[in-house]
C-alpha positions as CSV (number, residue, x, y, z in Angstrom):
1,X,1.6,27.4,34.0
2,X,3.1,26.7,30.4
3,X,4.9,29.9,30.5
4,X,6.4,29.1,33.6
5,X,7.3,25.5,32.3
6,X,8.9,26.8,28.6
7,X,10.7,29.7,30.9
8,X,12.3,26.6,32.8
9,X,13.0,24.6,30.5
10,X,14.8,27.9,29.0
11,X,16.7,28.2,31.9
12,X,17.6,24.6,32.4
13,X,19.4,24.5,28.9
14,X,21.8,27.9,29.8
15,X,23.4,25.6,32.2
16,X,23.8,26.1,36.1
17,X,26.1,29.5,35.0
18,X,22.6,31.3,34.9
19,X,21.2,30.6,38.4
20,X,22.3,34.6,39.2
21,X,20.7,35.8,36.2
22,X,17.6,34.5,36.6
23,X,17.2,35.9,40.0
24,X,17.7,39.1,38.7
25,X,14.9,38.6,35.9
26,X,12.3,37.4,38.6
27,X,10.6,39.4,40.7
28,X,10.5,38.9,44.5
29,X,7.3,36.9,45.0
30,X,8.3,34.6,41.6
31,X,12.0,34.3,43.8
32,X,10.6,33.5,46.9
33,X,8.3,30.7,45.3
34,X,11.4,29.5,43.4
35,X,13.5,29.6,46.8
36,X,10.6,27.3,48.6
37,X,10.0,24.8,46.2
38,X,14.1,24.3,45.6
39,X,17.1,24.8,46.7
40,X,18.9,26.6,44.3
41,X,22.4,25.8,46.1
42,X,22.2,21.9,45.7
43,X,24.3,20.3,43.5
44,X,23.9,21.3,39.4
45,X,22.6,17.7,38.5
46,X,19.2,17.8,40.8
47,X,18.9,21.7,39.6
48,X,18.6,20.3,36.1
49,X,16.4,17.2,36.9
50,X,14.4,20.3,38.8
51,X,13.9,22.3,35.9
52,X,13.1,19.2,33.2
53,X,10.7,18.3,36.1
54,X,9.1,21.8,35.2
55,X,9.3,21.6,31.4
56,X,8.0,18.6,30.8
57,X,6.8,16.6,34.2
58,X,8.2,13.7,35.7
59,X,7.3,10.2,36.0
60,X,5.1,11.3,39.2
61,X,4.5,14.3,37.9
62,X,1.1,16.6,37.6
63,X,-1.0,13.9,36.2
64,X,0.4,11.0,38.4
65,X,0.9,8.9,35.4
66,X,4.6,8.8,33.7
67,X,4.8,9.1,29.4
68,X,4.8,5.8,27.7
69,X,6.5,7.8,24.9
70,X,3.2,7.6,22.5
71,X,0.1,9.8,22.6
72,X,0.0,13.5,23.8
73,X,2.4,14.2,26.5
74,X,2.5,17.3,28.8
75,X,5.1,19.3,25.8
76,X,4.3,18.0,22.4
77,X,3.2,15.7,20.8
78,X,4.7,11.7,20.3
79,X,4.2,8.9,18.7
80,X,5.6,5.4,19.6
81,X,8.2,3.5,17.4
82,X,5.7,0.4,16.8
83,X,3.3,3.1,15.1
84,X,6.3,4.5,13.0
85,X,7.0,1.1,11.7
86,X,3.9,0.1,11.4
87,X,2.9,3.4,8.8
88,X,5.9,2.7,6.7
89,X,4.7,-1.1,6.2
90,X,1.6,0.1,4.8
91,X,3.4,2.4,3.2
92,X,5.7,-0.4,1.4
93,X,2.5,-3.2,1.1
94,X,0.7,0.1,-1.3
95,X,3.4,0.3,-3.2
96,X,4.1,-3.2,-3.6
97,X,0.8,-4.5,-4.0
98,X,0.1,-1.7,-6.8
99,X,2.9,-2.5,-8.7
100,X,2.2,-6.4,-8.7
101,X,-1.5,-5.7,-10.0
102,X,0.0,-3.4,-12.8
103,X,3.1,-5.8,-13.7
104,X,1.9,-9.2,-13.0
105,X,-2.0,-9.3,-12.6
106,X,-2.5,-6.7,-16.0
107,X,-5.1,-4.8,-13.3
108,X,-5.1,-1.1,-12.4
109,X,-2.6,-0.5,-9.6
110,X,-5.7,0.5,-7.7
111,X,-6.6,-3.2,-7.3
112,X,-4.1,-4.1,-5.7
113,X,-3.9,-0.5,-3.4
114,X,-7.8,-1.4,-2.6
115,X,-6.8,-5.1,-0.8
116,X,-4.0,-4.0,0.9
117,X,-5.8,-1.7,2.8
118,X,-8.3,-4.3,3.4
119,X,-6.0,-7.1,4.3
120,X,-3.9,-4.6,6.4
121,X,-7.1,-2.2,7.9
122,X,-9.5,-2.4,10.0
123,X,-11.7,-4.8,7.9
124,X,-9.3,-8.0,8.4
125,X,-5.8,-7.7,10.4
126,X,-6.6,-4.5,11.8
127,X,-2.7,-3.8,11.6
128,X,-2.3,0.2,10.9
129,X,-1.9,2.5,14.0
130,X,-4.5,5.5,13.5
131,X,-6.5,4.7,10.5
132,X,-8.4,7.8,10.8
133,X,-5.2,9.6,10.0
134,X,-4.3,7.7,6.4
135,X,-8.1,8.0,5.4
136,X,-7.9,12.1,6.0
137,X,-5.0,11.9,3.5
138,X,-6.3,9.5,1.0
139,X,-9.4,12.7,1.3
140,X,-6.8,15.1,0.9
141,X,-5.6,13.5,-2.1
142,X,-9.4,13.8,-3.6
143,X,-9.5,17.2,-3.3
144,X,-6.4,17.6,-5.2
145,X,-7.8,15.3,-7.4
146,X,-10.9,17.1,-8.2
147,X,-9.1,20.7,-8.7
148,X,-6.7,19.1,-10.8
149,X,-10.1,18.3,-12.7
150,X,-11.1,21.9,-12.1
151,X,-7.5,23.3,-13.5
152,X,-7.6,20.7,-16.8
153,X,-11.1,21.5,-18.2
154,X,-10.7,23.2,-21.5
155,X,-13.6,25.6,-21.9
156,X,-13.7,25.0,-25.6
157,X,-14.2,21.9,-25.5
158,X,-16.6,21.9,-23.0
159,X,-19.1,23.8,-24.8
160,X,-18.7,20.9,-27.1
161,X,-20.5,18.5,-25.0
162,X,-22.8,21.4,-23.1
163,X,-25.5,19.6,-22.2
164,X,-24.6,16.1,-23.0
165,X,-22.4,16.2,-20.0
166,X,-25.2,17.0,-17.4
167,X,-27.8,14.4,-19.7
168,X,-25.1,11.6,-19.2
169,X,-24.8,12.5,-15.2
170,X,-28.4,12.4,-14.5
171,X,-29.1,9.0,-16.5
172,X,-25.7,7.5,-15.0
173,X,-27.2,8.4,-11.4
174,X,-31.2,7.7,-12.0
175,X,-30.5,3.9,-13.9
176,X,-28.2,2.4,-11.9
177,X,-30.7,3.7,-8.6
178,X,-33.8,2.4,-10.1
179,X,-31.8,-1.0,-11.3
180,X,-30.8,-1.0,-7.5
181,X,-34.4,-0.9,-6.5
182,X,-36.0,-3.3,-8.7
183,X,-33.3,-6.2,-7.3
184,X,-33.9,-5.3,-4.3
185,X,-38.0,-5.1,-4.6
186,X,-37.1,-8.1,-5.6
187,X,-35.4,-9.8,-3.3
188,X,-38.4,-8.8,-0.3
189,X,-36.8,-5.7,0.9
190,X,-38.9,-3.1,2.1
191,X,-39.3,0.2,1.2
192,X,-36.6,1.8,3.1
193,X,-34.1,0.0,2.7
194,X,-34.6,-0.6,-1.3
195,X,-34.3,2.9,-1.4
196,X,-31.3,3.2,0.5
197,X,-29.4,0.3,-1.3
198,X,-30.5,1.8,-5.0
199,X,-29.1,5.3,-3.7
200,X,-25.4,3.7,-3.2
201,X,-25.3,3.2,-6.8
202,X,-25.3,6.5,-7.6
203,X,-22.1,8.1,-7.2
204,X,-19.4,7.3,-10.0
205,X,-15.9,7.9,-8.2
206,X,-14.0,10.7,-10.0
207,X,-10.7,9.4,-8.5
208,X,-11.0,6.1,-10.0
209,X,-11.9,7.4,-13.5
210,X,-9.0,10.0,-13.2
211,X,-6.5,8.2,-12.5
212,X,-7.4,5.6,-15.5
213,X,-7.9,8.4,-17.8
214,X,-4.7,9.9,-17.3
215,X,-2.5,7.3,-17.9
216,X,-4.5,6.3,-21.3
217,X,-3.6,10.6,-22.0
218,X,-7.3,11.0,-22.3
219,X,-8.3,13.5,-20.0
220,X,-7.5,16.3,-21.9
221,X,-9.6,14.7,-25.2
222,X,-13.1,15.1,-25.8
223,X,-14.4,12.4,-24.4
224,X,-12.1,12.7,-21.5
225,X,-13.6,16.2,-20.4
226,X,-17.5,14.8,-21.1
227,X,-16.5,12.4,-18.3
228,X,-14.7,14.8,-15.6
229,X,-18.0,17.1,-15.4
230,X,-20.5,14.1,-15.7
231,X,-18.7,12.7,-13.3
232,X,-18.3,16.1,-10.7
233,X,-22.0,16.6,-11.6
234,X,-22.6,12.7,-10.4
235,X,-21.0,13.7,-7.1
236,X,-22.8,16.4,-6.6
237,X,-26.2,14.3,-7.3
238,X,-25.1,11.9,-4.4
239,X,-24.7,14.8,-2.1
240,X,-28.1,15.6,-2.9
241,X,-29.3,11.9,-2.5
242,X,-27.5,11.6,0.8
243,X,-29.2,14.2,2.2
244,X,-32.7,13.3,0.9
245,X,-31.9,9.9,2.7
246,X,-32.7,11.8,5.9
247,X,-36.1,11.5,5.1
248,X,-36.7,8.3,5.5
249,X,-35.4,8.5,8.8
250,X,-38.8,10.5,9.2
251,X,-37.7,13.6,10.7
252,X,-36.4,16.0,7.6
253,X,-38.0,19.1,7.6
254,X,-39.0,20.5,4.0
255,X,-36.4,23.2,4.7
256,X,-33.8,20.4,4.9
257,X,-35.4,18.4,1.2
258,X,-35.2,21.6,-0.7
259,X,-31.9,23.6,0.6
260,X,-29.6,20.7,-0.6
261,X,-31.1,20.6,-4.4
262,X,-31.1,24.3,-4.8
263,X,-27.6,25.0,-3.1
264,X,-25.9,22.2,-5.3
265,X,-28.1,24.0,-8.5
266,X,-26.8,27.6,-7.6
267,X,-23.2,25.8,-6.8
268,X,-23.2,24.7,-10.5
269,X,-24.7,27.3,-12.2
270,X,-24.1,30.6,-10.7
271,X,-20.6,29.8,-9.0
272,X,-19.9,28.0,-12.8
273,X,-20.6,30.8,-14.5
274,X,-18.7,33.2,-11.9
275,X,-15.6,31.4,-12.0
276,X,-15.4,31.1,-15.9
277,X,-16.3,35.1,-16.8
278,X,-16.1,37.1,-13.7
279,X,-13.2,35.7,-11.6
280,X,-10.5,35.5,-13.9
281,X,-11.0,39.0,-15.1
282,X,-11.5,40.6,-11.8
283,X,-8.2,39.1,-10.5
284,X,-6.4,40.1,-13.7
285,X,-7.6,43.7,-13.1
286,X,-6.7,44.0,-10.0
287,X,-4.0,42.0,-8.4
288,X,-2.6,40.1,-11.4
289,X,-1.8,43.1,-12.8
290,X,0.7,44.3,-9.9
291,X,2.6,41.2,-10.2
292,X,6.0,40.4,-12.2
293,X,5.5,37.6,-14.8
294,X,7.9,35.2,-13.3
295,X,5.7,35.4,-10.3
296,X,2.3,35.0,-11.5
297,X,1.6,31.3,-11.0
298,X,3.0,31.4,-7.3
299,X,0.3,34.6,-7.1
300,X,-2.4,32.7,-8.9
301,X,-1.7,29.5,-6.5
302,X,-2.1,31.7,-3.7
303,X,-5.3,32.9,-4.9
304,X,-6.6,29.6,-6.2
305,X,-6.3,27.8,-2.6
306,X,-7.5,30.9,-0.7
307,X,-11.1,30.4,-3.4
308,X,-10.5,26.8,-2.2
309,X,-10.8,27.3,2.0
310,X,-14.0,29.9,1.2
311,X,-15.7,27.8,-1.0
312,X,-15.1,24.7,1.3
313,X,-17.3,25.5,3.4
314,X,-19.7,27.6,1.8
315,X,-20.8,24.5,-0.2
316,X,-21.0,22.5,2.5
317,X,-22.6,24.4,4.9
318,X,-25.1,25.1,2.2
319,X,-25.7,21.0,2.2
320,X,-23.7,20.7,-1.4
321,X,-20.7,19.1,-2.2
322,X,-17.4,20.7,-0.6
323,X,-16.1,18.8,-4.0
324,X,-18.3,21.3,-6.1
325,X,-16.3,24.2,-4.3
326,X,-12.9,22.5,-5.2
327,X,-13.8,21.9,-8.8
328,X,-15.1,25.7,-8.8
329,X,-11.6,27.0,-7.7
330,X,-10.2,25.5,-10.0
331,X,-12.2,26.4,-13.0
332,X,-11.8,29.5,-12.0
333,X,-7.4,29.1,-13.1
334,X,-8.4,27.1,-16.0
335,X,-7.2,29.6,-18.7
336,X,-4.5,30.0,-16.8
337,X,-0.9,27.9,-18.0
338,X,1.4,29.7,-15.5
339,X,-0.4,28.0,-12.6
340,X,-1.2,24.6,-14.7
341,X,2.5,24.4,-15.1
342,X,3.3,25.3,-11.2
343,X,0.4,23.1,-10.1
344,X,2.0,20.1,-11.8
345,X,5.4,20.5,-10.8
346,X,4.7,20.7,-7.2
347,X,2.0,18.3,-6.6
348,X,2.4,14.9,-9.5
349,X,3.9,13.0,-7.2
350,X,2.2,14.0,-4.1
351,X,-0.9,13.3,-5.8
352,X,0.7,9.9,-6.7
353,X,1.2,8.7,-3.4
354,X,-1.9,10.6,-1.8
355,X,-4.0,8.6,-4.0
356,X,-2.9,5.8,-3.7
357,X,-3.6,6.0,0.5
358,X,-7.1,6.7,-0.8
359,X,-7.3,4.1,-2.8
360,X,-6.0,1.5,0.7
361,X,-7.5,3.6,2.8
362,X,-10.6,5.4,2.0
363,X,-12.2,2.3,-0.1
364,X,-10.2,-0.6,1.9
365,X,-11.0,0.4,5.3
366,X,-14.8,0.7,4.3
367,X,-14.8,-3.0,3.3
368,X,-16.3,-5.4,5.3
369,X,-14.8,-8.7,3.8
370,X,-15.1,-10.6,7.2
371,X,-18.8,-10.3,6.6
372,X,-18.6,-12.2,2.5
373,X,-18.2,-15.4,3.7
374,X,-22.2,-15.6,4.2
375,X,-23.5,-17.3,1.0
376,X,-26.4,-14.7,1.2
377,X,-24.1,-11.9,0.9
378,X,-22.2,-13.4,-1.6
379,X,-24.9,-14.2,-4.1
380,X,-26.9,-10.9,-3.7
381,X,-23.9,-8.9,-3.7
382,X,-23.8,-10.2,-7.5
383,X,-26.9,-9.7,-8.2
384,X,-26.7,-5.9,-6.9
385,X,-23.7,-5.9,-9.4
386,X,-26.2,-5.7,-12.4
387,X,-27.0,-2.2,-11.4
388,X,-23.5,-1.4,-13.3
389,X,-25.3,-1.4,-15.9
390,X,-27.3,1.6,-15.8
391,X,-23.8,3.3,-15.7
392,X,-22.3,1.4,-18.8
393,X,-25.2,1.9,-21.0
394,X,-24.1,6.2,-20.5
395,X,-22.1,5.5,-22.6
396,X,-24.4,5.0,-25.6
397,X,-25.0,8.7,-25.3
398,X,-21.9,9.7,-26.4
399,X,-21.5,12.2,-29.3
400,X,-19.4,11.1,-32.2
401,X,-16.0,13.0,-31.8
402,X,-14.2,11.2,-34.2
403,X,-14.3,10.6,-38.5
404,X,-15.4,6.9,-37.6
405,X,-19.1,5.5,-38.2
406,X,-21.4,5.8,-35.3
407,X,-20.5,2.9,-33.2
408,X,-18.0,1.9,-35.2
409,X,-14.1,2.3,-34.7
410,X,-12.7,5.2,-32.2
411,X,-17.0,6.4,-31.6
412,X,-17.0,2.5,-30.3
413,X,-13.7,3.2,-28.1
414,X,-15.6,6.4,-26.6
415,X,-18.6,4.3,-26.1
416,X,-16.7,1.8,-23.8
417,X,-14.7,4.7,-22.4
418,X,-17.1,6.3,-20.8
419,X,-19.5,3.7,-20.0
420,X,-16.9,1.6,-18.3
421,X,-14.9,5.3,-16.7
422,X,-19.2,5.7,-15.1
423,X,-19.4,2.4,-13.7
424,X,-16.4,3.0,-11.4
425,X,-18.1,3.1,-8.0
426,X,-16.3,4.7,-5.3
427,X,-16.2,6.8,-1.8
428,X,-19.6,8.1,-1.3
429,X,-21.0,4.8,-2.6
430,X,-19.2,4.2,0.9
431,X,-20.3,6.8,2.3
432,X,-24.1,6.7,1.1
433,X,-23.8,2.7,2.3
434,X,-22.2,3.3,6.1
435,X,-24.7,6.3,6.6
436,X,-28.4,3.8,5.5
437,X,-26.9,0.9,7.7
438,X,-25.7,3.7,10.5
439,X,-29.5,5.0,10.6
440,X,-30.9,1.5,10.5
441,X,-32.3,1.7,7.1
442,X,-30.9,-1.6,6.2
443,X,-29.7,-4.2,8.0
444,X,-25.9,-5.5,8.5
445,X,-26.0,-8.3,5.3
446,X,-27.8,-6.1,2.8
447,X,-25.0,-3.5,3.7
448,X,-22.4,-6.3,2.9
449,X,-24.1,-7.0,-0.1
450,X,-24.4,-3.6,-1.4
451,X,-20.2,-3.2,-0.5
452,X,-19.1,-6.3,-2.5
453,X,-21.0,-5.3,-5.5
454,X,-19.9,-1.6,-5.2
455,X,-16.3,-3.6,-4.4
456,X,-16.7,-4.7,-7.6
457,X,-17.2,-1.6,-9.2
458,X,-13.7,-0.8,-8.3
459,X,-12.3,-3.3,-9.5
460,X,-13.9,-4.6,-12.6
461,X,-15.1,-1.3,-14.9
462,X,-11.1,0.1,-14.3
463,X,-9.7,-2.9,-15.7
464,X,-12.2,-2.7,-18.6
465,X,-11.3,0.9,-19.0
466,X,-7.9,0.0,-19.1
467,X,-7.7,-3.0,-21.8
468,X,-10.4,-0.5,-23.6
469,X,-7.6,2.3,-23.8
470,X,-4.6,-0.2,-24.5
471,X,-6.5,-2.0,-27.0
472,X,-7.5,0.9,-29.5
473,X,-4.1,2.4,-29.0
474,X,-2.4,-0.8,-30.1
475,X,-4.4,-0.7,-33.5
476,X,-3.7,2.8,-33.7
477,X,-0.1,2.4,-33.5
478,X,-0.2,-0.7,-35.7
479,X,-2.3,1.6,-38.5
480,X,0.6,4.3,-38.0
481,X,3.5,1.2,-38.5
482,X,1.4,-0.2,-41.9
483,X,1.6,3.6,-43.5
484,X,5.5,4.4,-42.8
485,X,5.9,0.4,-44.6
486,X,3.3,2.0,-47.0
487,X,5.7,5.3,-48.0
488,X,8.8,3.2,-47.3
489,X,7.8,0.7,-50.4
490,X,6.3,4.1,-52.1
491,X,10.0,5.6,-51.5
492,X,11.7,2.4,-52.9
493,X,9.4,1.9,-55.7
494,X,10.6,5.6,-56.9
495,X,14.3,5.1,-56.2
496,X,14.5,2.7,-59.5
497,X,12.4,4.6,-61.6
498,X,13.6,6.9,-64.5
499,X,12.7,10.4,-63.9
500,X,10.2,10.6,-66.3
501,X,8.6,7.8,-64.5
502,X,9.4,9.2,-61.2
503,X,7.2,12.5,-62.3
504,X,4.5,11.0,-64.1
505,X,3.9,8.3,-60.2
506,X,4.4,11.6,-58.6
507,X,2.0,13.4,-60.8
508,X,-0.8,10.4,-60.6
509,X,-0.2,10.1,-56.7
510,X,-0.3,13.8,-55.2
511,X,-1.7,14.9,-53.8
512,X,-1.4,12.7,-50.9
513,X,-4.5,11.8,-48.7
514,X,-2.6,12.4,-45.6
515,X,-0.7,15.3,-46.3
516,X,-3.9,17.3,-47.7
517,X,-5.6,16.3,-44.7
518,X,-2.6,17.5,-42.7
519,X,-2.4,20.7,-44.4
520,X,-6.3,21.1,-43.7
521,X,-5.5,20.7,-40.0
522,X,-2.5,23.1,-40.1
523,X,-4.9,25.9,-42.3
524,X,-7.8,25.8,-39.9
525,X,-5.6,26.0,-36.5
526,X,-4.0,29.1,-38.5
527,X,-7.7,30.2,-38.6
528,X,-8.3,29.8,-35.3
529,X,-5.2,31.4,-34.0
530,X,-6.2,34.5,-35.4
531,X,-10.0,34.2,-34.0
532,X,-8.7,33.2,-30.4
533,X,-6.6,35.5,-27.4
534,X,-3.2,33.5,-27.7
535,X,-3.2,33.3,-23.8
536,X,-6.9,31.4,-24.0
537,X,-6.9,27.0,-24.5
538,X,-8.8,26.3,-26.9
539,X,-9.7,22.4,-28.5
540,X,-9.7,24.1,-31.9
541,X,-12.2,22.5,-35.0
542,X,-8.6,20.8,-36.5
543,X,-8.1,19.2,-33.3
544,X,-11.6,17.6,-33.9
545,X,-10.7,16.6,-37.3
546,X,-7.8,14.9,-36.6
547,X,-9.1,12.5,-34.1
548,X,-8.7,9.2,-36.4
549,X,-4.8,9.9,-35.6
550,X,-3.7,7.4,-33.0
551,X,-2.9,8.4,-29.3
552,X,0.5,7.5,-29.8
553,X,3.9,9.3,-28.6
554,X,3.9,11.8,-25.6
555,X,1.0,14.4,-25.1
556,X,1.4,17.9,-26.0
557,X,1.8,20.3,-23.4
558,X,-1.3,21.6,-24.3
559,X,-0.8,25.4,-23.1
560,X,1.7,25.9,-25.4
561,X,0.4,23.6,-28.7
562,X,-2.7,22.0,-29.6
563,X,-4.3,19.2,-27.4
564,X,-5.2,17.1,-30.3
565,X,-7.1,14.1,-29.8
566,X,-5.3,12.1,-30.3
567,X,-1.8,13.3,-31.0
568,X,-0.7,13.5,-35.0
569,X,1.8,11.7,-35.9
């Protein structure tokens, strides 16, 4: 039948002219059927109505209904102008609301994002056309999101933190769950359903962090790395608790328990250790090798989202985290700068926009803010909010990458970083929240509680985590301004001396503090050049040293240079 219709419509556009031909293209059964059902000597304006009757029905056509112009028609598929318009409002009300928290309120963009997906979703005015749509592209935007995370981690510095990383995620998902549980013990809940509110605050949101930490240029620091796998290991942990929630519905097999904490175990683990020393050398051996230089990134981008759709759903189907097999695919390219370079050339500003529809769409939509104007609601939804700080205290953990005193100084900045980047709640808390109230393991208010204070999460640890960042580098940069006034003076003071004097202040001075400690930095990344592949990152031991330098100034590319943390001046 659809052959017949696209052969019509075909026809139809050739004009009346090819009435003859077709009749010798058709056979004589397909001719006779044509000659029955039309006339093909009538005039050329009902042959034409005839044959866009066939390509696409008429208002009375097979269904008996005519096209409203919207929805799925009988060829293709349309949408209506009110839906069009509609999209790009949302669209403009992001944007504009982003940019007002950033400019005017001194609040993550995200903020802003967040309520106008709430004011304009589902949750209140119930405005956009197809929500299901923008929150499959605010997911979309995760995923690229978390192998962007994947693609950054530097391997050296990773085995910096080791375990700390995986200490940090565990504590940052069992404290916040068992602060959960006590206020909620407390406040006469049962069993069930304490356990399912303290399970929402496990998850941190790697999004939410992300996004903070790369426009403080900290991603690529110590710090910054300790809190992309915690967090991706945090995620994975909620995967785990999700499922366990099951459970309590009191029909989970022990099959169903165990398969989730072993899958996500081997996930991290074996496909870790795969991706980091087995992958990269079995590509480079035998496809890498057949491919021109100038075309190795496009190869290795090939490659890296082929890993992506296998690994998809072999960690989900194995009841881990299809986030685990994003990250994975791109740890797998981490070493690799060709594709870094590509990656972030073709997808900055996608990721941009993609994240900010998460940020409207996958958090706004799951708000029910109709549902806070119960007192009740209100005042627990506070009192859920001291769970936070399970997640904030992580951040006592931290190691001391820096030459400052333990909890003093730049140690103190990665204190706050990190608990305040750990605190950010985000889509599985969502996700973990619609699935207890969906099984009836708590009821519609306690729900509405547990989504303000996980609301909350959103909105006040990122501005934290943001004044945090500013703060420090607005010392740093007035430490940097007090030395150049420092050698300035020095340089005038020697301008109206005699040479004899000039020598002997030279003489008493030098060597300069900075410029041995400089020239310590420059000897051991000279070292480490010669003990390292040059095509392998590496956070080298004078990138460590030189972390009381302020994050001033643009961030190395750091394929080509040094990632030091934070940049030298």
């Amino acid at each position: 039948r659809m052959a017949t219709r696209v052969e019509a419509a075909l026809w139809s556009m050739m004009g009346h002219g090819a009435r003859q031909l077709k009749r010798l293209f058709l056979n004589p059964a397909e001719d006779d059927m044509y000659d029955h059902n039309f006339d093909y000597n009538g005039p050329l304006e009902e042959e034409e109505d005839y044959y866009r009757s066939l390509a696409g029905g008429d208002a009375k056509g097979d269904d008996g209904h005519g096209d409203d112009g919207g929805g799925h028609g009988e060829f293709g598929v349309h949408i209506t102008y009110e839906d069009l318009y509609a999209a790009m409002i949302f669209f403009t009300a992001i944007y504009v609301a982003g940019v007002f928290a950033s400019r005017v309120l001194k609040m993550p963009s995200l903020v802003g994002e967040i309520f106008a997906g709430i004011i304009l979703g589902p949750p209140l005015a119930d405005y956009i056309p197809n929500p299901e749509a923008f929150v499959l592209l605010g997911e979309i935007g995760l995923i690229l999101l978390v192998l962007e995370a994947g693609i950054d981690i530097d391997l050296s510095t990773l085995s910096l933190i080791g375990t700390r990383g995986i200490i940090i995620a565990i504590i940052g998902s069992i404290a916040p769950i068992a602060i959960a549980l006590a206020i909620a013990f407390a406040l006469g809940f049962d069993t069930k359903a304490s356990i399912a509110a303290g399970a929402t605050f496990g998850p941190t949101s790697l999004g939410i962090a992300m996004n903070i930490l790369r426009q403080g240029k900290i991603v690529n620091t110590p710090v910054g790395q300790l809190i992309v796998s915690a967090a991706v290991i945090d995620d994975m942990i909620a995967l785990i608790i999700l499922s366990q929630l099951s459970a309590l519905e009191g029909d989970a097999t022990v099959a169903q328990i165990v398969a989730p904490i072993v899958s996500a175990l081997g996930f991290l683990i074996v496909g870790g250790y795969i991706a980091v020393f087995i992958f990269p050398k079995l590509i480079n051996a035998t496809i890498m090798k057949k491919v021109p230089q100038e075309q190795k990134g496009k190869a290795e981008m090939i490659i890296m989202f082929a890993l992506i759709l296998a690994l998809m759903p072999a960690t989900y189907y194995a009841k881990a985290s299809f986030l685990m097999g994003v990250f994975i695919a791109g740890l797998a390219f981490c070493r690799s700068h060709d594709l870094h370079h590509l990656f972030v050339t073709q997808f900055k500003r996608l990721m941009q926009w993609l994240m900010r529809i998460f940020f409207a769409a996958s958090i706004g939509f799951q708000v029910p803010i109709k549902d806070f104007g119960n007192g009740t609601v209100i005042w627990q939804g506070l009192v859920f909010t001291l769970a936070l700080l399970g997640k904030i205290g992580t951040g006592l953990l931290v190691p001391n990458f820096t030459q400052s005193g333990r909890f003093q100084g730049f140690h103190l900045r990665d204190v706050f970083v990190t608990g305040f980047s750990m605190a950010a709640e985000g889509e599985f808390a969502f996700v973990i929240a619609v699935f207890a109230v969906d099984s009836g393991l708590i009821t519609k208010d306690l729900y509405a509680s547990v989504v303000l204070a996980v609301l909350i999460s959103t909105i006040l640890p990122p501005f934290a985590l943001r004044y945090t960042i500013n703060r420090y580098n607005k010392k740093s940069e007035d430490k940097v301004q007090e030395a150049i006034k420092i050698e300035y003076h020095r340089q005038e003071t020697l301008e109206h001396l005699t040479e004899d004097e000039r020598e002997k202040q030279l003489r008493v001075s030098s060597p300069d503090f900075s410029f041995f400690l400089l020239s310590c930095v420059a000897f051991l990344w000279w070292i480490e050049s010669l003990t390292y592949p040059l095509n392998k990152k590496c956070f080298s031991s004078a990138a460590i040293i030189s972390t009381h330098f302020a994050p001033i100034g643009e961030h190395f590319e750091r394929h080509n240079t040094l990632s030091l943390y934070p940049n030298p001046v």
